[in-house]
C-alpha positions as a Python dict, from the first residue, in 0.01 Angstrom:
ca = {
    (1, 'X'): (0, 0, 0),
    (2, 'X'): (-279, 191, -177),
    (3, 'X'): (-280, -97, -476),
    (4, 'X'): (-231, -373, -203),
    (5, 'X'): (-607, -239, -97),
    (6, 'X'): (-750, -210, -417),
    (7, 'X'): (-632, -556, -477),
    (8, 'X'): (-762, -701, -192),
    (9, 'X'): (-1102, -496, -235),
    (10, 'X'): (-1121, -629, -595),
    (11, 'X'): (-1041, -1019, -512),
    (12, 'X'): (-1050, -1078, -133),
    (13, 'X'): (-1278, -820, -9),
    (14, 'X'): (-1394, -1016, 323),
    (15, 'X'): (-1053, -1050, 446),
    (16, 'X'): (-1026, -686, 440),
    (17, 'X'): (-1335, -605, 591),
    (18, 'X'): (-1284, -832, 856),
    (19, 'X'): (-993, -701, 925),
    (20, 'X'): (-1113, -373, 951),
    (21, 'X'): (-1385, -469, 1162),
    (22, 'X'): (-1122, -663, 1440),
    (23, 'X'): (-929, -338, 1437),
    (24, 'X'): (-1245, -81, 1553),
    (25, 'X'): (-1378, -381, 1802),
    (26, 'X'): (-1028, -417, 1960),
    (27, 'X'): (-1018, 1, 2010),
    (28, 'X'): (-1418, -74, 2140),
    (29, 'X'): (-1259, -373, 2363),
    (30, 'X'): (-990, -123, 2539),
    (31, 'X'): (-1080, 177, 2490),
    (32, 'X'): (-1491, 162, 2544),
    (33, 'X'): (-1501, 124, 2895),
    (34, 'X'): (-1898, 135, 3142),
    (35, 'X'): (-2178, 64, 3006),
    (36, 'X'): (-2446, 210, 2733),
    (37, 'X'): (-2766, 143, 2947),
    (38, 'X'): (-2932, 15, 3264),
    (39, 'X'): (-2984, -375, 3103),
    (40, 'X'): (-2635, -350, 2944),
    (41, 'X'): (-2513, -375, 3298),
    (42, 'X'): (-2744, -400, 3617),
    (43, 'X'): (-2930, -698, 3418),
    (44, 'X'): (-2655, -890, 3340),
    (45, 'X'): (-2310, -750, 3472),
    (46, 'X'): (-2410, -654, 3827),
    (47, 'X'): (-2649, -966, 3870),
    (48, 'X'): (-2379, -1240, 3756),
    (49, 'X'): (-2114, -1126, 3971),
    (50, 'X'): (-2268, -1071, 4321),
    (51, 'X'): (-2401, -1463, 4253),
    (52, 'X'): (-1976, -1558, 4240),
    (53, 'X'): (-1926, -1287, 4554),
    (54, 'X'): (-2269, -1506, 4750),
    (55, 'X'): (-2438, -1177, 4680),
    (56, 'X'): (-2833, -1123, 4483),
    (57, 'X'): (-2798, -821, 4349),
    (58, 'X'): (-3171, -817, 4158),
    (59, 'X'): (-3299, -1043, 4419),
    (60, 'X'): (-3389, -1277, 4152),
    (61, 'X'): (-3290, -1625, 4307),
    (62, 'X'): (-3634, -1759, 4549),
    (63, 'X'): (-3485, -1706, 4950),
    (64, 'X'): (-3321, -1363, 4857),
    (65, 'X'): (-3457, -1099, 5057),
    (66, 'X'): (-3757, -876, 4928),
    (67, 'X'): (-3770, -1158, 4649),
    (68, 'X'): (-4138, -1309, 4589),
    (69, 'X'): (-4097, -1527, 4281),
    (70, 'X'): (-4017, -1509, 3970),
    (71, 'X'): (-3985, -1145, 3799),
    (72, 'X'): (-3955, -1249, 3424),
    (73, 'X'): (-3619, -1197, 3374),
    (74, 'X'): (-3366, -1441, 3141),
    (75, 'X'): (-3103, -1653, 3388),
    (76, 'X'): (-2946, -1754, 3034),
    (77, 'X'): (-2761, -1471, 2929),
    (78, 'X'): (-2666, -1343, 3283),
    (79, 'X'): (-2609, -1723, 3375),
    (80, 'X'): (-2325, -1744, 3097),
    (81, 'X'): (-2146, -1436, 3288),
    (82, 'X'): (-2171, -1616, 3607),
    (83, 'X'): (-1954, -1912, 3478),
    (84, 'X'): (-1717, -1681, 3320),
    (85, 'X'): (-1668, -1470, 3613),
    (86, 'X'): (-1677, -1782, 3841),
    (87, 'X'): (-1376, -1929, 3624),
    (88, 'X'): (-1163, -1597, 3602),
    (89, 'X'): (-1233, -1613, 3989),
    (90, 'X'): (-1049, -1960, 4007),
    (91, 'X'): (-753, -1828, 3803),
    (92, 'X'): (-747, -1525, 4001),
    (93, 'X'): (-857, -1232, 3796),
    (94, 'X'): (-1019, -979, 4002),
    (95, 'X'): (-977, -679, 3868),
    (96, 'X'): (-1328, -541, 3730),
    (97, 'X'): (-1202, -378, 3451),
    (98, 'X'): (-973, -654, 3291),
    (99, 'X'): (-1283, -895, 3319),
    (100, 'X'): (-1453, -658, 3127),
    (101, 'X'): (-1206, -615, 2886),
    (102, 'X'): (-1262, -978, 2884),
    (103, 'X'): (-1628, -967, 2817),
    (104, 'X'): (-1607, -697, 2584),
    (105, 'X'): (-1376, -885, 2411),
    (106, 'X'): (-1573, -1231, 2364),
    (107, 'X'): (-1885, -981, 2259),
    (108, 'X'): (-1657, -805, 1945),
    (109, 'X'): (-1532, -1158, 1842),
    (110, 'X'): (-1876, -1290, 1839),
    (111, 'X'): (-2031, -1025, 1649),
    (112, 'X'): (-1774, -1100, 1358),
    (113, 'X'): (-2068, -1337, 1257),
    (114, 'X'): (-2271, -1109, 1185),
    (115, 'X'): (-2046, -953, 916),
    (116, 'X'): (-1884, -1319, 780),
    (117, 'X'): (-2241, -1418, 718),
    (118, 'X'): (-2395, -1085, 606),
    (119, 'X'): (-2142, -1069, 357),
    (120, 'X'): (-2217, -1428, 244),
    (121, 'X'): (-2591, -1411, 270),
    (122, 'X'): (-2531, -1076, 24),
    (123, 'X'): (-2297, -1249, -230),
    (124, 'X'): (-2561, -1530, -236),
    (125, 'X'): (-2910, -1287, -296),
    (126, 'X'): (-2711, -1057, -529),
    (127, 'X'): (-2327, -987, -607),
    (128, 'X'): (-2000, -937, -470),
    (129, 'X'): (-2036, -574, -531),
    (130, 'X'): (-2340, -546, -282),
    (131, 'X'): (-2173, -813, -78),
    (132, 'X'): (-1890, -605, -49),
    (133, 'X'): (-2082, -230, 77),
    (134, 'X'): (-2327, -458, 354),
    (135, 'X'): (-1989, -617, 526),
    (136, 'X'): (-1867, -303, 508),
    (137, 'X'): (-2128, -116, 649),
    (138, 'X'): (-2195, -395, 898),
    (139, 'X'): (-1866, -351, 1026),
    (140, 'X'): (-1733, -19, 1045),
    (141, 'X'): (-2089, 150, 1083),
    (142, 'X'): (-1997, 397, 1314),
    (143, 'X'): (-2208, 254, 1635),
    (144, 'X'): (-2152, -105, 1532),
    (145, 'X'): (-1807, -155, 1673),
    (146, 'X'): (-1904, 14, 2026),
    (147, 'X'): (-2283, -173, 2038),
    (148, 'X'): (-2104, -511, 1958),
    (149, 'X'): (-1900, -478, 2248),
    (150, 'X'): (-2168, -411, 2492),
    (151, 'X'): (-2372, -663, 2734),
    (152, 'X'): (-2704, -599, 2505),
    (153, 'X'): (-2922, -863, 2437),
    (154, 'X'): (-3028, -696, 2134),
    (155, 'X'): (-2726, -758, 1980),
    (156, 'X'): (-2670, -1088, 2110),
    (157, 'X'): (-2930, -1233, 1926),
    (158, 'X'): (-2845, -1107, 1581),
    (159, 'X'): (-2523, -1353, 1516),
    (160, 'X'): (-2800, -1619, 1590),
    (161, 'X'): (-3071, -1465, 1410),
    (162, 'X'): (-2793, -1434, 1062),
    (163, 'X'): (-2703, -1804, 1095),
    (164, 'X'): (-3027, -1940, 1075),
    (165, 'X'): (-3111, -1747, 786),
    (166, 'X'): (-2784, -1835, 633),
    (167, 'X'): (-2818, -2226, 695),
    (168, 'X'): (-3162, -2209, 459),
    (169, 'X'): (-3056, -1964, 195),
    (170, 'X'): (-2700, -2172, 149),
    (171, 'X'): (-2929, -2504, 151),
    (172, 'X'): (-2780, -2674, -182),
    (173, 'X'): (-2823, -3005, -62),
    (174, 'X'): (-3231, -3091, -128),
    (175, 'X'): (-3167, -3443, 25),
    (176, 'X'): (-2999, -3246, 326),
    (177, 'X'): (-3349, -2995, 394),
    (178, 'X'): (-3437, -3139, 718),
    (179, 'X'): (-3119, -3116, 921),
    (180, 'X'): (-3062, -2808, 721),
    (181, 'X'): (-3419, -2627, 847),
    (182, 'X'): (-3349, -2818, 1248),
    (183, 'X'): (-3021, -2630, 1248),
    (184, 'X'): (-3135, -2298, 1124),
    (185, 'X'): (-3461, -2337, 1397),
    (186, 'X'): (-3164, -2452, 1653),
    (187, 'X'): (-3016, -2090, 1579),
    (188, 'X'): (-3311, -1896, 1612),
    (189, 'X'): (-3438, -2080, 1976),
    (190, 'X'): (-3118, -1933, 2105),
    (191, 'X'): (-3235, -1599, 1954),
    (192, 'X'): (-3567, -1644, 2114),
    (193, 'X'): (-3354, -1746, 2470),
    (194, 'X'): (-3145, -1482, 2463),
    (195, 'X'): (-3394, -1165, 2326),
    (196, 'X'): (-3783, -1315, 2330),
    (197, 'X'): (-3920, -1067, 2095),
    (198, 'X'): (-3715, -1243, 1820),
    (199, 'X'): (-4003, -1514, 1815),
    (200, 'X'): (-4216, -1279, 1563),
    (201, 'X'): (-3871, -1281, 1338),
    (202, 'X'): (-3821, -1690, 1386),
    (203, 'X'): (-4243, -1669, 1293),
    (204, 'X'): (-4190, -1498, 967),
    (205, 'X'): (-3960, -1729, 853),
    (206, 'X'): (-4223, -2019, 964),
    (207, 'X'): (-4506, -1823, 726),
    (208, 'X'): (-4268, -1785, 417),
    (209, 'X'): (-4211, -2178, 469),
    (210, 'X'): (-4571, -2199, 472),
    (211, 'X'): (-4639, -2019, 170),
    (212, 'X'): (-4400, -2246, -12),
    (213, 'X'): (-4582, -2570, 126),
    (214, 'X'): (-4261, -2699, 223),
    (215, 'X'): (-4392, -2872, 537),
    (216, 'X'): (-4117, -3125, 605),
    (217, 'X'): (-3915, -2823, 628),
    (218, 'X'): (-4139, -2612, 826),
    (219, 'X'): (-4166, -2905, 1112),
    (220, 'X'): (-3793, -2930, 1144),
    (221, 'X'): (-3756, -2554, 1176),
    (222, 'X'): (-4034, -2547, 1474),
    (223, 'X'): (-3867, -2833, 1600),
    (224, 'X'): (-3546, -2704, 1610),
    (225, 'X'): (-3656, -2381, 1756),
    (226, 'X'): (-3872, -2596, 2039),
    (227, 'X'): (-3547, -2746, 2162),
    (228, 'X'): (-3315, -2459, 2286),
    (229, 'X'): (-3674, -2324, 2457),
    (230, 'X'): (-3756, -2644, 2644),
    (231, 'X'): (-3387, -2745, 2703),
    (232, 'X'): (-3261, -2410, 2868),
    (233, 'X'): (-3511, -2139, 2906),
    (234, 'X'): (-3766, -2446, 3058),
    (235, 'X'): (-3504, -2622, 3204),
    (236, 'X'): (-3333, -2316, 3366),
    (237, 'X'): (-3657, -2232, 3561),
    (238, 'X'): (-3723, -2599, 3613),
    (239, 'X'): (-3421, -2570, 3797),
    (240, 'X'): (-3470, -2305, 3990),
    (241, 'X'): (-3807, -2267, 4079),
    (242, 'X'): (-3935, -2608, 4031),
    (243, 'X'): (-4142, -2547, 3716),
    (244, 'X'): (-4089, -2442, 3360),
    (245, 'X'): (-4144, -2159, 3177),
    (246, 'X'): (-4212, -1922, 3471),
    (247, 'X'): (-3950, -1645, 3371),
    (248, 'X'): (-4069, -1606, 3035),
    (249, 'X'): (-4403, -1600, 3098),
    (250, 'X'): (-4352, -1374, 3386),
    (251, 'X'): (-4187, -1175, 3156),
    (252, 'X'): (-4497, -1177, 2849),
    (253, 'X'): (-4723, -1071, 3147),
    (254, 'X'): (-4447, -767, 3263),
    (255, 'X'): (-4441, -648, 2906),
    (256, 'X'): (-4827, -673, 2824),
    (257, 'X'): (-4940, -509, 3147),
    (258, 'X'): (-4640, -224, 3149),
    (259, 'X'): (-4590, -188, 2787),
    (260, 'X'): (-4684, 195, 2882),
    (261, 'X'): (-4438, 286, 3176),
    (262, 'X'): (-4143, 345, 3005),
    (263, 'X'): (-4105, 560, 2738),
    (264, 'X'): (-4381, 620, 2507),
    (265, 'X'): (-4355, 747, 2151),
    (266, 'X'): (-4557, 746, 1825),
    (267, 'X'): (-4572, 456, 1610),
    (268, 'X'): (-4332, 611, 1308),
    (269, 'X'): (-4072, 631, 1573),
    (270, 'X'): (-3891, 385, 1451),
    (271, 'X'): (-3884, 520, 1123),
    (272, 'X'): (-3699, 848, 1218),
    (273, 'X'): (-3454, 620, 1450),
    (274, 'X'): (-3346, 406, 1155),
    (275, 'X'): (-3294, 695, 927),
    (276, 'X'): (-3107, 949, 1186),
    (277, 'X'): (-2898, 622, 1281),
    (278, 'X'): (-2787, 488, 959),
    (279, 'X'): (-2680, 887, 846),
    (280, 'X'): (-2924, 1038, 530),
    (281, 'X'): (-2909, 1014, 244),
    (282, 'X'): (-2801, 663, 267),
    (283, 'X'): (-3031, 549, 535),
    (284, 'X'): (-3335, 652, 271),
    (285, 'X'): (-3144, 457, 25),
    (286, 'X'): (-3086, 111, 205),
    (287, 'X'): (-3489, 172, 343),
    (288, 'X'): (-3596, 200, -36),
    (289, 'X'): (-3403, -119, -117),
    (290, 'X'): (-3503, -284, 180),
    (291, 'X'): (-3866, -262, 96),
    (292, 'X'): (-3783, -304, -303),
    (293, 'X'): (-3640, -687, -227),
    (294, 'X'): (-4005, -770, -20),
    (295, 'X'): (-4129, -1021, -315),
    (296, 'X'): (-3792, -1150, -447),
    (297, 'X'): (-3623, -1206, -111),
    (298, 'X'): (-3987, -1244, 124),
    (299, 'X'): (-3770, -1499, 346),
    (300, 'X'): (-3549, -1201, 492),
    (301, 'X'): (-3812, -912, 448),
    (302, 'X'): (-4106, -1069, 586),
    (303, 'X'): (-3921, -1146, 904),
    (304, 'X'): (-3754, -831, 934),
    (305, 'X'): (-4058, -661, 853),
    (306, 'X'): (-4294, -810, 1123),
    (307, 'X'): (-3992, -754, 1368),
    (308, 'X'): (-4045, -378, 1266),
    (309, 'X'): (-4408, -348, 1252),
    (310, 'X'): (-4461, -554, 1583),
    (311, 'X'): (-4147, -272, 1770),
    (312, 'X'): (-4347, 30, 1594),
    (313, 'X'): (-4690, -80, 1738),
    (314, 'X'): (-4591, -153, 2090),
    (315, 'X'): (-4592, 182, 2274),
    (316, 'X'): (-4279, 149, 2515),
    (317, 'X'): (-4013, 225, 2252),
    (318, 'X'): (-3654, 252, 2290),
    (319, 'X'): (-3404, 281, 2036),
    (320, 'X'): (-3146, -30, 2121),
    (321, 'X'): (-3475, -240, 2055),
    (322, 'X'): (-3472, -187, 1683),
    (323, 'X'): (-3100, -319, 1666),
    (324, 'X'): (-3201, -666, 1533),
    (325, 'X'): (-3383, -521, 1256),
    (326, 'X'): (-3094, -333, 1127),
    (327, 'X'): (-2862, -628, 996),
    (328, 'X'): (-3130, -754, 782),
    (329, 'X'): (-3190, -385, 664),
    (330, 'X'): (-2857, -344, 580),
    (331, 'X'): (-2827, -669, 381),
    (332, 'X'): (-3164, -621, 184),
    (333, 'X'): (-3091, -300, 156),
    (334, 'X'): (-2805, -298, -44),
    (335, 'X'): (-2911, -569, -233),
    (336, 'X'): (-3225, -357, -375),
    (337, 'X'): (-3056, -33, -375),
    (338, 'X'): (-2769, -141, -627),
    (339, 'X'): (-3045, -295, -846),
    (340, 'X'): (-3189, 11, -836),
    (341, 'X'): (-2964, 202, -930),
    (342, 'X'): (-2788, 1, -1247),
    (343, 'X'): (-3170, 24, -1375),
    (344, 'X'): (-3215, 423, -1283),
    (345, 'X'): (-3186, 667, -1539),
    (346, 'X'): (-3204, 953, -1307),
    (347, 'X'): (-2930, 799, -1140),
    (348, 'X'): (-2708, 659, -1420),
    (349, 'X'): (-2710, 1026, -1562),
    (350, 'X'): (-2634, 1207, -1217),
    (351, 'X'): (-2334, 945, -1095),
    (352, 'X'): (-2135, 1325, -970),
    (353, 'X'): (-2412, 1381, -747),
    (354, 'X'): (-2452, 986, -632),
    (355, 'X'): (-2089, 979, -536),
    (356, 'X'): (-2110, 1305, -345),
    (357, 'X'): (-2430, 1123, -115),
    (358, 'X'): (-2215, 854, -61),
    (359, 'X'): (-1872, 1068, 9),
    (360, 'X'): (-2055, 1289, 278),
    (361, 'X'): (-2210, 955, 457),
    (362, 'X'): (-1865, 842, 491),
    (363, 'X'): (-1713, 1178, 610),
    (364, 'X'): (-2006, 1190, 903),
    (365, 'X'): (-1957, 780, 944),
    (366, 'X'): (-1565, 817, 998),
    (367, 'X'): (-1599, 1181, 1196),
    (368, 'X'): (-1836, 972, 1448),
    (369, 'X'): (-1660, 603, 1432),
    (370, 'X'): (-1373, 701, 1649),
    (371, 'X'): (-1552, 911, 1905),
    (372, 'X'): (-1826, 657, 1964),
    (373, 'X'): (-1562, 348, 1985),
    (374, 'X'): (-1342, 466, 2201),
    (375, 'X'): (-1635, 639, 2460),
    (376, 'X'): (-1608, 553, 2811),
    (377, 'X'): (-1968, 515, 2876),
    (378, 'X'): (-2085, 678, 3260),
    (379, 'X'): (-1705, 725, 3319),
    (380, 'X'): (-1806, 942, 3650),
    (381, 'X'): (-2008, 629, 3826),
    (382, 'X'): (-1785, 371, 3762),
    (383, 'X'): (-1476, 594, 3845),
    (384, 'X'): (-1639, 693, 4139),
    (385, 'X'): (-1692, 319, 4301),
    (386, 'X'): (-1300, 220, 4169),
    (387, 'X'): (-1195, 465, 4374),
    (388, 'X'): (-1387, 374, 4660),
    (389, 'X'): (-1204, 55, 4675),
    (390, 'X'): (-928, 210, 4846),
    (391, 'X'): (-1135, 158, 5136),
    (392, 'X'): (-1261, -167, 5322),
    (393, 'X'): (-1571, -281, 5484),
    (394, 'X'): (-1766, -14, 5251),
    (395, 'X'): (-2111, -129, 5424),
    (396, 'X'): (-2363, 165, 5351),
    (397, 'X'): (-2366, 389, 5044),
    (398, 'X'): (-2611, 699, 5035),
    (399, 'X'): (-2683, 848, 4713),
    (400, 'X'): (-2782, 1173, 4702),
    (401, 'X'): (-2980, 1249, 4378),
    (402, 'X'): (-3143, 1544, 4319),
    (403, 'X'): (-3276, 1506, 3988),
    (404, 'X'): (-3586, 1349, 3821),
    (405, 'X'): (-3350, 1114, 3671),
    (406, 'X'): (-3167, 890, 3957),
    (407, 'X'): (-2807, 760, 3922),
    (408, 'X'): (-2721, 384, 3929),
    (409, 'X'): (-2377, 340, 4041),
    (410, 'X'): (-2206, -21, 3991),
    (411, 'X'): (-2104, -224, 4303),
    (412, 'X'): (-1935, -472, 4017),
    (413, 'X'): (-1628, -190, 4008),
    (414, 'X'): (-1671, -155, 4398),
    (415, 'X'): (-1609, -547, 4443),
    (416, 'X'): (-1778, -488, 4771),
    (417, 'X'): (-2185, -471, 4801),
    (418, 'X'): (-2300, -203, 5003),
    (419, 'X'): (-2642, -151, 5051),
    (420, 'X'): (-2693, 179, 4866),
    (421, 'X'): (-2951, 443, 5021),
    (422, 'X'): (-3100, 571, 4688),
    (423, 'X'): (-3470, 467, 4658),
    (424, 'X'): (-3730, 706, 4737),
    (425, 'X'): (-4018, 629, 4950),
    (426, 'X'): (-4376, 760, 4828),
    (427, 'X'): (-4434, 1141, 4872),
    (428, 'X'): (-4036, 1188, 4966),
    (429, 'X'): (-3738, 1386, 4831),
    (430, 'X'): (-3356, 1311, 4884),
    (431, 'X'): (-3388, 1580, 5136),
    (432, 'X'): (-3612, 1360, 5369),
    (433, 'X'): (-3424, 1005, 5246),
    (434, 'X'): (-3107, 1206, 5450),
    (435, 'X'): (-3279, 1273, 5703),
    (436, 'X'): (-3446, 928, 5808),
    (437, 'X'): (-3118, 734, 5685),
    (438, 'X'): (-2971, 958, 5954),
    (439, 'X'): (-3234, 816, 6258),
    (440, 'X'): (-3089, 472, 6184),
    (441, 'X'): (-2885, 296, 6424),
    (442, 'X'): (-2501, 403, 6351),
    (443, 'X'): (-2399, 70, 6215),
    (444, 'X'): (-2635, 117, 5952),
    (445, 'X'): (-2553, 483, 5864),
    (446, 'X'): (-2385, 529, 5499),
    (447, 'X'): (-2006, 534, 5493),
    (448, 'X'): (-1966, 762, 5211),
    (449, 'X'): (-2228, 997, 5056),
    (450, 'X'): (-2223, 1083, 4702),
    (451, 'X'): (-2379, 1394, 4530),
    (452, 'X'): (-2425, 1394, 4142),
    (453, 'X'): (-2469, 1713, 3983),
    (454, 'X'): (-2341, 2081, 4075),
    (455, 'X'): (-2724, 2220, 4094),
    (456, 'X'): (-2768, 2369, 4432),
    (457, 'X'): (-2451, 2143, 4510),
    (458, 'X'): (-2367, 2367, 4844),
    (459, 'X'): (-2715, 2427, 5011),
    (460, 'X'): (-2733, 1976, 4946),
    (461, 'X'): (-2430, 1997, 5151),
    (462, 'X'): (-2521, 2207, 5397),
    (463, 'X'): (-2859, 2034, 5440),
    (464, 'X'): (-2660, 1665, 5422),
    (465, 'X'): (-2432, 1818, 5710),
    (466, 'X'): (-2705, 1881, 5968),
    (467, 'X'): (-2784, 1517, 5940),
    (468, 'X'): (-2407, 1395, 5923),
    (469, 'X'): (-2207, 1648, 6102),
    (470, 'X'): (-1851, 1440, 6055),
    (471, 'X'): (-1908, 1485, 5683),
    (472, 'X'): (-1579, 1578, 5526),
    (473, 'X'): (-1512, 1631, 5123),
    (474, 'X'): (-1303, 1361, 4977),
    (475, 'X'): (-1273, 1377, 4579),
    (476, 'X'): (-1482, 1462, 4250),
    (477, 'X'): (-1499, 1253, 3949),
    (478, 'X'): (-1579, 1405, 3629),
    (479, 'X'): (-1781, 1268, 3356),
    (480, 'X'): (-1631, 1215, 3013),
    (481, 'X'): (-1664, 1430, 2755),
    (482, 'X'): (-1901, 1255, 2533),
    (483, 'X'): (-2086, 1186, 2861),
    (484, 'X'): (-2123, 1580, 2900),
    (485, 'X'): (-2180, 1618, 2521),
    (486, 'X'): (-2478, 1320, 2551),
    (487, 'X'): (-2614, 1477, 2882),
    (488, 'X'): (-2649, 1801, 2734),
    (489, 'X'): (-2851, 1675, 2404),
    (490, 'X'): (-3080, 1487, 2620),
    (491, 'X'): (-3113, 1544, 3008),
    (492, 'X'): (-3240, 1219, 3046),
    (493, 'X'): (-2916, 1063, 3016),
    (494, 'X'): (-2817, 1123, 3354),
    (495, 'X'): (-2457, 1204, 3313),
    (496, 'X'): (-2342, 1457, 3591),
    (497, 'X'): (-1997, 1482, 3788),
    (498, 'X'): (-2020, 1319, 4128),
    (499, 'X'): (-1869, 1453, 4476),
    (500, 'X'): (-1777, 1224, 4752),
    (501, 'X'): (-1775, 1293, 5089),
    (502, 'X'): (-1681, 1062, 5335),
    (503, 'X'): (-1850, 1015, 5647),
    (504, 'X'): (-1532, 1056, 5899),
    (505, 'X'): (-1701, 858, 6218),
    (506, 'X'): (-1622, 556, 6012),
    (507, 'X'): (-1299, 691, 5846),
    (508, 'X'): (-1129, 944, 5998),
    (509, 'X'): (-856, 945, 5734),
    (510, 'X'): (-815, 1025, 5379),
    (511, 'X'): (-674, 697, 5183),
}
């Protein structure tokens, strides 16, 4: 078995990387159930389904209530959901967590692009030997399987953003440049559909064209790029509010104006977030090769680089942002590196000490791999409405938060849509929210209330009781244990238990 590798690693290297890649998705696929954030799944999840169930989740769509035009957000991506779920809907699958087994599944096969081509964009810029470590790395990082298989639009756009570059490095056909360049601009409009910031990325390509004077080549590329925007992000809005472009420029103006509200952090953020992510010493390795490939290979760095530099400058900074950048990293990176070191002396005389750096990445990479792909992601909120659907005609939900940090739970699992109690008003606690929710007529009073969190769990109850006096216990759903582990590095990952309690004027009985 051990020289069936080696052989395969010496002559067919792909095959086994791809294979190894297919085995940590499908764990991801079954195994890495919820969600990894709030756009993962509220943006695209939540929003396409309650359009199949005659729902608006968002309120997105013009004539949903407390909707008042267009709020810059893509139909595209979420739109693609809806027609899946609308088709598993006519072959009756209902069940929320086979359709996203589905989804997750579609996502994993999809990202295989990313290592087919990285491996072939790698062979093609260097060898099969640095080939060979950036498919590798590209598919068995140990966050890649679990982020491929997740509803981010960060890593959407990278199979999209690797073909395009592909298409123009693999161009051996001079007579062929045009369609070559209108296919590779093809890929990156659906990059620019599906994640908008890629248009710096699609713009450094445009400027390395430039600087070559190849300007047959450079019009195709806009043009191809022009094509995907006008065809689905203008026609999409065309569609649905009558005029073009709305979304997307509601969405340049949302960005420009609240770049600020989320979470700020310095401009070398994105430095440290590469280098903790990819694992030291190795990340410092592939980041020295990256930027020791910028004049020989400018038509990946410069595009990667601008990406980088445009994400570092922009204040609201969150780590799943930088994903498209990493790819190209990767690639470049190994590509310089291994030059690097075949010319190093230091290096060349201290190979003991080179193969230890690279034996303790792998130790951390394949310690982490199987935690992170097989993490069911805010196991306590989506447990907690899948259990819920034991009961029917679930009208009102009141969430009762405590914390700084507020809990979304997912109707999507519920397969009802309740209108959920759980936004504050100005100058109010959850204390208060009880309170008035409880002045409201009784058809309108939540069915079940859910507290998240143990902190001053009984006094909550006690308080929640003088407004609901038929309040009974019902169940508590635990978190998972990464959840815990997660919550505990960083509070703001609001992963706490949650206790039900059922509001027994509605249902009298335990189900």
């Amino acid at each position: 078995m051990i020289r069936k590798i080696r052989t395969y690693w010496d002559e067919q290297p792909l095959i086994l990387i791809l294979g190894l890649a297919i085995i940590f998705r499908l764990i991801a696929v079954i195994f890495a159930r919820g969600w990894g954030m709030i756009d993962d799944h509220f943006l695209v999840i939540e929003a396409s389904q309650s359009w199949v169930d005659g729902h608006d989740y968002n309120s997105w769509l013009p004539g949903s209530p407390y909707n008042h035009g267009p709020t810059g957000h893509n139909f595209f991506y979420p739109g693609l959901h809806f027609l899946l779920f609308s088709f598993l809907k006519l072959i009756s699958i209902t069940n929320p967590q086979v359709k996203m087994i589905i989804v997750r599944l579609i996502h994993g096969a999809f990202s295989l692009i990313t290592v087919y081509y990285g491996y072939k964009i790698t062979e093609k810029l260097d060898s099969r030997s640095s080939a060979r470590t950036a498919a590798l790395l590209l598919a068995i990082y140990w966050f890649m399987p679990w982020m491929s298989v997740r509803n981010l639009v960060e890593m959407v756009c990278i199979p999209f953003l690797i073909l395009g570059i592909w298409f123009i490095i693999r161009n051996d056909h001079p007579t062929r440049s045009f369609i070559v360049y209108l296919t590779a601009g093809l890929f990156f409009g659906l990059a620019l559909v599906i994640r908008p910031q890629t248009a710096v990325f699609s713009m450094g390509v445009g400027i390395v064209i430039l600087l070559r004077k190849k300007w047959q080549e450079l019009f195709a590329l806009v043009a191809g790029l022009v094509i995907p925007v006008i065809l689905i992000s203008g026609g999409i809005d065309f569609f649905i509010w009558g005029k073009p472009f709305v979304e997307i420029l509601g969405y340049i103006h949302y960005n420009l104006s609240g770049q600020d509200s989320y979470i700020v952090m310095p401009w070398y953020n994105y430095f440290l977030v590469v280098w903790g992510l990819l694992i030291p010493p190795v990340s410092l390795f592939l980041f020295f090769g990256f930027l020791r490939c910028w004049k020989k290979h400018l038509l990946i760095f410069l595009p990667a680089a601008l990406f980088f530099i445009l994400h570092s400058f922009i204040s609201n900074k969150q780590e799943r942002f930088i994903l498209p950048f990493i790819p190209f990293l990767i690639i470049l990176g190994c590509v310089g590196w291994n030059d690097f070191v075949h010319k190093s002396t230091f290096w060349q005389n201290r190979k003991k000490l080179y193969r230890m750096c690279w034996i303790f990445f792998w130790v951390i990479n394949l310690v982490l791999l199987p935690f992170l792909s097989t993490m069911y992601s805010k196991r306590a909120r989506v447990e907690t409405m899948h259990y819920l659907t034991r009961y029917p005609d679930v009208r009102q939900l009141l969430v009762a938060d405590y914390s700084d940090n507020p809990e979304l739970f997912p109707c999507f699992y519920l397969g009802q849509w309740p209108h959920l109690y759980e936004e504050l008003k100005e100058n109010e606690n959850t204390a208060h929210l009880i309170t008035r929710i409880s002045k409201l007529p009784m058809e309108k009073q939540p069915r079940f209330i859910l507290f998240t969190g143990d902190k001053d769990l009984s006094n909550r109850i006690i308080s929640a009781r003088k407004s609901f006096p038929f309040l009974v216990y019902e169940t508590t759903i635990e978190t998972g244990m990464i959840d815990k582990v997660i919550h505990w590095l960083n509070p703001i990952n609001a992963n706490r238990r949650v206790y039900i309690y059922r509001n027994a004027a509605f249902f009298p009985e335990k189900r």
